[in-house]
SERO-4910 file (N, C-alpha, C, O; in steps of 0.05 Angstrom, whole numbers):
BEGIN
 pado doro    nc1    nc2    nc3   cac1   cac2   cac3    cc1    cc2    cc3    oc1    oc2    oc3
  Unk    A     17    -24      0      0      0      0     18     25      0     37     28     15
  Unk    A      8     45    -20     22     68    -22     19     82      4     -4     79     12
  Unk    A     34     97     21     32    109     41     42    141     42     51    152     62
  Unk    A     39    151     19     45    179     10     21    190     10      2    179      0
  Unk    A     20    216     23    -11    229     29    -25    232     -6    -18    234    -29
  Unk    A    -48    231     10    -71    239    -21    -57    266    -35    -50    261    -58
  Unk    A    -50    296    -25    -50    312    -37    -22    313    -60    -22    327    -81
  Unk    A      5    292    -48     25    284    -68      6    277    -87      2    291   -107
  Unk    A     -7    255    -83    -11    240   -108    -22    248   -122    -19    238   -145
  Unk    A    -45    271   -119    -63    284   -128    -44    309   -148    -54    319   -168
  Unk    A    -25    315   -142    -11    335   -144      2    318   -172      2    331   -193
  Unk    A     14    291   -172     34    279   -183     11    274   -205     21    278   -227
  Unk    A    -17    268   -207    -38    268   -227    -40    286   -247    -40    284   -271
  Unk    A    -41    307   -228    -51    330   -241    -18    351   -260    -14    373   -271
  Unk    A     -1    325   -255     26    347   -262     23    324   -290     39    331   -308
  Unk    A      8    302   -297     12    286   -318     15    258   -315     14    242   -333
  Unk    A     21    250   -285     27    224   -290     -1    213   -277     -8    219   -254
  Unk    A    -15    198   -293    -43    195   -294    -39    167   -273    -48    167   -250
  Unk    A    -27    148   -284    -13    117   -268    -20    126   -236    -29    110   -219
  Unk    A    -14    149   -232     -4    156   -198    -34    146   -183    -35    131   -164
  Unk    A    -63    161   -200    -91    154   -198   -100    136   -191   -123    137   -183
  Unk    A    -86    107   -189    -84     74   -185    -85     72   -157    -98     57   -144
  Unk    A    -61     97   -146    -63     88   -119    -80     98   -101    -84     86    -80
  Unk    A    -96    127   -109   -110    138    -97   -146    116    -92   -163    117    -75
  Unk    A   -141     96   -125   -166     82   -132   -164     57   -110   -185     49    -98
  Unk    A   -141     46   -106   -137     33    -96   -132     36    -59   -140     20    -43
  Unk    A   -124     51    -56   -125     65    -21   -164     70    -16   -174     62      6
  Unk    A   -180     80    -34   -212     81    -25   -229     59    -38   -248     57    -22
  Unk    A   -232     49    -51   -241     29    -61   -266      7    -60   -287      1    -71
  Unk    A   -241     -2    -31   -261    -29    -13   -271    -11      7   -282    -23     25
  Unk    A   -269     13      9   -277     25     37   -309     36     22   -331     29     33
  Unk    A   -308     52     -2   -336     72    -19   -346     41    -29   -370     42    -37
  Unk    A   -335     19    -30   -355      3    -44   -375    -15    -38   -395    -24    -49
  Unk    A   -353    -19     -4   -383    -25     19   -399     -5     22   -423    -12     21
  Unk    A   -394     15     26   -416     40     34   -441     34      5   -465     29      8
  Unk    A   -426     37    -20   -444     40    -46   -459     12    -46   -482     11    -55
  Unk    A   -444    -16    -34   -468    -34    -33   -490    -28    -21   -511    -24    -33
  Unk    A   -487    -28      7   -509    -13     26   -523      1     18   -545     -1     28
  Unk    A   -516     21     -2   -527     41     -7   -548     31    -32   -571     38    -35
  Unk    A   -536     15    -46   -551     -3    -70   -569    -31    -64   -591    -33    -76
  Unk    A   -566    -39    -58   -568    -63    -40   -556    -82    -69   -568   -103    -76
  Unk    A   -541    -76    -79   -521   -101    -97   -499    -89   -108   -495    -65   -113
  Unk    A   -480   -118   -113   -460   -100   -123   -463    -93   -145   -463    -68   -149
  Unk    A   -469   -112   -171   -472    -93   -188   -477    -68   -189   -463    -55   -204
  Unk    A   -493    -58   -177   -499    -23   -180   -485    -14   -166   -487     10   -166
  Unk    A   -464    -26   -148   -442     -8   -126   -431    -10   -145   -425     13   -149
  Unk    A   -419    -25   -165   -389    -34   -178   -394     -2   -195   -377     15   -193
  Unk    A   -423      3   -214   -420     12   -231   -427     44   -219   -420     65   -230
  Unk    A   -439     41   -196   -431     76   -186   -405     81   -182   -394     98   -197
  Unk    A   -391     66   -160   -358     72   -156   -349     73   -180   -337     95   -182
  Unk    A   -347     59   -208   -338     53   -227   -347     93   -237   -327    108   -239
  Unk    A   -358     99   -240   -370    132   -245   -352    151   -236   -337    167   -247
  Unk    A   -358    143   -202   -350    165   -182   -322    168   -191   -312    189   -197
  Unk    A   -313    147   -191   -266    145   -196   -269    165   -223   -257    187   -224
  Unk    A   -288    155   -246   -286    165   -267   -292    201   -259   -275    219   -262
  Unk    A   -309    204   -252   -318    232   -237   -294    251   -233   -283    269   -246
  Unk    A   -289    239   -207   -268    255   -190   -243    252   -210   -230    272   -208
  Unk    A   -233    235   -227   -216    238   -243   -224    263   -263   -212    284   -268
  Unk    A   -241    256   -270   -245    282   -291   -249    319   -283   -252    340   -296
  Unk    A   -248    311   -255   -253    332   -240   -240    342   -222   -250    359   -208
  Unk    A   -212    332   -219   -186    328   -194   -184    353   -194   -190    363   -172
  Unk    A   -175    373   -217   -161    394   -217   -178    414   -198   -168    434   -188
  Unk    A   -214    405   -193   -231    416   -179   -240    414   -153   -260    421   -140
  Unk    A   -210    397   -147   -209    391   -113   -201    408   -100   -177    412   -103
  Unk    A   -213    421    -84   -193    443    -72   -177    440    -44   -159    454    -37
  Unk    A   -189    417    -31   -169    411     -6   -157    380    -18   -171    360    -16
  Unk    A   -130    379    -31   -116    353    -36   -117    336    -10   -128    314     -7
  Unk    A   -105    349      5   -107    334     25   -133    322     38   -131    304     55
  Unk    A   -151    329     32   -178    311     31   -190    299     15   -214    297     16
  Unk    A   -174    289     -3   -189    277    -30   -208    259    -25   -228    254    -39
  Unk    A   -200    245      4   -220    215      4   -247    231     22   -268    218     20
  Unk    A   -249    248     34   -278    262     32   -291    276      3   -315    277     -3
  Unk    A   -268    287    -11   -287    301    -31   -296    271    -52   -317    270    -64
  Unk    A   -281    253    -54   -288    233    -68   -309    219    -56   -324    206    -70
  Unk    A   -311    220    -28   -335    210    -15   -360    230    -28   -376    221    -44
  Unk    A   -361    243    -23   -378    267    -35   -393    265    -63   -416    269    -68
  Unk    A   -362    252    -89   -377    234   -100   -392    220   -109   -407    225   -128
  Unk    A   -387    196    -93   -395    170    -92   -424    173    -77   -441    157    -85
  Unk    A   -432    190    -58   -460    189    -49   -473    203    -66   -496    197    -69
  Unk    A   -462    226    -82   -482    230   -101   -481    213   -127   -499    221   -142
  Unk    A   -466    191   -138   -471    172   -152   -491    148   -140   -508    137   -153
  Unk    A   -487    144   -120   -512    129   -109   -531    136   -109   -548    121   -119
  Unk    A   -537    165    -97   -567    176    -97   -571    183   -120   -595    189   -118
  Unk    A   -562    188   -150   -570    183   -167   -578    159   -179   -596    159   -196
  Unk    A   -567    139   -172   -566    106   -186   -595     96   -170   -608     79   -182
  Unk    A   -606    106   -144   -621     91   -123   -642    115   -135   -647    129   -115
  Unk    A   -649    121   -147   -666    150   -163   -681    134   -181   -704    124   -182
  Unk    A   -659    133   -196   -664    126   -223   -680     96   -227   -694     88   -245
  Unk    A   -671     85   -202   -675     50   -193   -710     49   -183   -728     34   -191
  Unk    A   -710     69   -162   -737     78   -151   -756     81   -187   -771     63   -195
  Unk    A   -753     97   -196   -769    101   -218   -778     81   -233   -800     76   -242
  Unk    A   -753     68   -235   -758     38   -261   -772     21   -240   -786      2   -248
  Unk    A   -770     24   -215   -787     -7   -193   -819      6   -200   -839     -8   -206
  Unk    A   -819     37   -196   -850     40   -193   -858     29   -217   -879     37   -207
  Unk    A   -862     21   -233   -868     14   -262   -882     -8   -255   -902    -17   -267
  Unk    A   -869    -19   -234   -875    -57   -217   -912    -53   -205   -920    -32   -194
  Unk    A   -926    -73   -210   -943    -76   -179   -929    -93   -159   -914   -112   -164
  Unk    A   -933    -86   -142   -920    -97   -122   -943   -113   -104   -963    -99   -106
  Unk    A   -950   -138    -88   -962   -150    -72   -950   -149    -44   -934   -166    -34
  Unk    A   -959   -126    -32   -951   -128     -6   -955   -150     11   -937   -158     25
  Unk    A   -986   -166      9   -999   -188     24   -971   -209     22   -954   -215     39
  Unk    A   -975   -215      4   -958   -237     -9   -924   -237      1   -911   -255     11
  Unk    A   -914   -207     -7   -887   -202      0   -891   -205     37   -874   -220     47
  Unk    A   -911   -193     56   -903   -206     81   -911   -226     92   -906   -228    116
  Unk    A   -927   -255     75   -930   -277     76   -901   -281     85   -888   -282    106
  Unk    A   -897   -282     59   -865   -296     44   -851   -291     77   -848   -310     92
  Unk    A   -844   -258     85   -832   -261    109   -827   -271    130   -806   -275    143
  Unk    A   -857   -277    132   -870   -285    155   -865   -323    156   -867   -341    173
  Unk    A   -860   -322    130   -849   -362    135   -819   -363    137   -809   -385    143
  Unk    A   -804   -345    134   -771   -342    139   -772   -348    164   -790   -342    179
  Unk    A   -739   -370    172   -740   -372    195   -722   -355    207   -703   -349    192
  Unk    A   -721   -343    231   -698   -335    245   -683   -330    255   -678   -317    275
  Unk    A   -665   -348    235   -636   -345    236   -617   -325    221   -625   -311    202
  Unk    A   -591   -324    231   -582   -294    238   -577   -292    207   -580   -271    195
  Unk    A   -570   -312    197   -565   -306    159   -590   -290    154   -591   -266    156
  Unk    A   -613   -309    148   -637   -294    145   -648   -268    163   -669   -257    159
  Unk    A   -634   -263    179   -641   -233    198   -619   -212    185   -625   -189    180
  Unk    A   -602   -219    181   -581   -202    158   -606   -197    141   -623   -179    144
  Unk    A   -607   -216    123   -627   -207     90   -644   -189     95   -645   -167     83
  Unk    A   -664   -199    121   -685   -182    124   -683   -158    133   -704   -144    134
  Unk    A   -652   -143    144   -649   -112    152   -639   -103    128   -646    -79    123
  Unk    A   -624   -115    110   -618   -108     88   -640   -106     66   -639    -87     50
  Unk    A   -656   -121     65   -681   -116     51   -697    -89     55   -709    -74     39
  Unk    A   -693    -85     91   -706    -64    102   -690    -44     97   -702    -24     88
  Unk    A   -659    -41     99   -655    -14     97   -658    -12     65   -650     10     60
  Unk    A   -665    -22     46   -659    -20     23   -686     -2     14   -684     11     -7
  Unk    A   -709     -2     29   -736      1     32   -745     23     46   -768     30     51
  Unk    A   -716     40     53   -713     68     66   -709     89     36   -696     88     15
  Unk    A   -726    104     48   -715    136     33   -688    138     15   -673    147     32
  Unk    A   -679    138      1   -657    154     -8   -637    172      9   -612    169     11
  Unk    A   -651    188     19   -632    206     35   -640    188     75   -629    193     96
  Unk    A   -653    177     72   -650    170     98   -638    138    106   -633    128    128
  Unk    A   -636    126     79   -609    106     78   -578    117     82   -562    109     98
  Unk    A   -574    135     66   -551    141     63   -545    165     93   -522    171     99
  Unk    A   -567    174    106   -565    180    129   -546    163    156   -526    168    170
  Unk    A   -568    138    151   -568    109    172   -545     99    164   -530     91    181
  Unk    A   -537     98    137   -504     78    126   -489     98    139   -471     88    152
  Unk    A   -490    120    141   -460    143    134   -462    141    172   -445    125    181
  Unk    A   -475    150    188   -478    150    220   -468    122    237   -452    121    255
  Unk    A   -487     96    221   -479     74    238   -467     49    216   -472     26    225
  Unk    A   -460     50    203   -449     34    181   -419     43    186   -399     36    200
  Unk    A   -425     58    171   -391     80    168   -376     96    187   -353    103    184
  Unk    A   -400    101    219   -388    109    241   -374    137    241   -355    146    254
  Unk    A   -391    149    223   -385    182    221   -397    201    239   -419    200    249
  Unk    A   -378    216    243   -397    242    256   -415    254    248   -421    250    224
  Unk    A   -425    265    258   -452    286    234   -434    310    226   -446    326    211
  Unk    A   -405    318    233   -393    345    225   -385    331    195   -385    343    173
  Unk    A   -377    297    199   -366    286    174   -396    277    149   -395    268    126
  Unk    A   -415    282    163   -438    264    143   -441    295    135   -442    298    111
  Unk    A   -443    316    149   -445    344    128   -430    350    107   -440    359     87
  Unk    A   -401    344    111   -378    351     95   -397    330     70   -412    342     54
  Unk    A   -394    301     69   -409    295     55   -433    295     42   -439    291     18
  Unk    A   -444    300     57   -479    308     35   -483    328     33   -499    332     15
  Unk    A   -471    357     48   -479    377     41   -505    388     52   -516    408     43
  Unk    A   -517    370     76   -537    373     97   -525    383    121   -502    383    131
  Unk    A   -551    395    129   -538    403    154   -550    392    176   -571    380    175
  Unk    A   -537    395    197   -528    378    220   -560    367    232   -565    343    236
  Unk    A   -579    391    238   -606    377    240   -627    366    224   -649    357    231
  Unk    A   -616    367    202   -641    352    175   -615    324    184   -623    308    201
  Unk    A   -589    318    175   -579    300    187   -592    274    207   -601    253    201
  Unk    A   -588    284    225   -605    283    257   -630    272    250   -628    248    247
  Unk    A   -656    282    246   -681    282    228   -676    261    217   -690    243    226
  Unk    A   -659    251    196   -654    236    171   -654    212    182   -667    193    173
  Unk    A   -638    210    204   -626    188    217   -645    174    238   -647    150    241
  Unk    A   -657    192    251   -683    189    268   -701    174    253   -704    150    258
  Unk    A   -719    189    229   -730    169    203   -720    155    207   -726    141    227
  Unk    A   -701    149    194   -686    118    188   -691     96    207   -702     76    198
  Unk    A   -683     97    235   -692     78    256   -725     73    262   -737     52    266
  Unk    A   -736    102    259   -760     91    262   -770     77    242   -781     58    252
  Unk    A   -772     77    221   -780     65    195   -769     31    195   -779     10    187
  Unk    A   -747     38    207   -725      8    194   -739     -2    221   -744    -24    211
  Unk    A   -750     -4    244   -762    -12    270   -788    -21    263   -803    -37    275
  Unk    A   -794     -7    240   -836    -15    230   -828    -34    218   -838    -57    220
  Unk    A   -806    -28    202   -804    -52    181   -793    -80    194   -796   -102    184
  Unk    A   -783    -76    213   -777    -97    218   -792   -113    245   -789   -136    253
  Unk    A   -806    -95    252   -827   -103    275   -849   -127    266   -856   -148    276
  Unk    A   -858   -107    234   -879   -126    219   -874   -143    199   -890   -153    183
  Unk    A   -847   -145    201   -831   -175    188   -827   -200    211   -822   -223    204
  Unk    A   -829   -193    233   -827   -204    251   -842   -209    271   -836   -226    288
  Unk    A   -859   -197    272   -894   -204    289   -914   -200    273   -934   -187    279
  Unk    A   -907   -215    245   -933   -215    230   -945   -235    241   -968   -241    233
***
């Protein structure tokens, strides 16, 4: 692992040597691509947001203004390539009917075990808001501050707060009546 700060390398990019970009892709990577699963609920659509965001922030380096924070402004990003990809995803699902009855049958015969209690919070957070997933990922997933989930979303500290509040209560219905149906 390269251990030369972001703003060298950022610096060493932007002077021509494009190769240097490998390491910066490679130092964030596995870190934005758990977040973008979560955020997607598969990889495919994490592979091909991160796959954007690198492309993004590459095309856009010279428009970083703190080097030395590249892996927040690239965070920055990658959640707006998710909340676009989980947008766009929302739109093409409404198109669906959906059978609620049926979908909390189905639940309701899962047994409960911890594999299957994974699926079903992941099913649930996947079944959150847009902005109040990426609230719940960025707070207790990712273990950010709310000074660091601002820098990232560009919310402020009490819609944050709000966001995150939603999120538990919602992900608590959802999983209350997956589980005492």
């Amino acid at each position: 692992m390269d251990s030369r700060p972001d703003a060298i390398i950022v610096a060493e990019v932007l002077a021509g040597d494009t190769e240097a970009y490998a390491c910066l892709v490679n130092r964030y990577q596995n870190e934005y691509f758990r977040f973008a699963v979560r955020m997607l609920g598969g990889r495919d659509d994490a592979d091909e947001a991160l796959q954007s965001a690198f492309l993004r922030a590459f095309r856009a380096l010279a428009q970083c203004r703190e080097p030395e924070r590249f892996g927040a402004w690239l965070y920055q990003i990658v959640a707006n390539e998710c909340r676009s990809k989980a947008t766009m995803r929302a739109r093409r699902e409404r198109r669906f009917v959906r059978d609620d009855d049926a979908l909390a049958s189905a639940l309701a015969e899962q047994p409960a075990d911890p594999v299957a209690m994974d699926e079903e919070i992941e099913r649930a957070i996947e079944q959150l808001d847009v902005d109040q997933r990426e609230a719940f990922l960025l707070k207790y997933v990712e273990e950010l501050t709310y000074e660091e989930m601002e820098a990232i979303t560009g919310a402020g500290k009490s819609a944050l707060k709000m966001r995150v509040k939603r999120a538990c209560d919602r992900l608590r219905e959802l999983l209350d009546g997956a589980y005492h149906a």
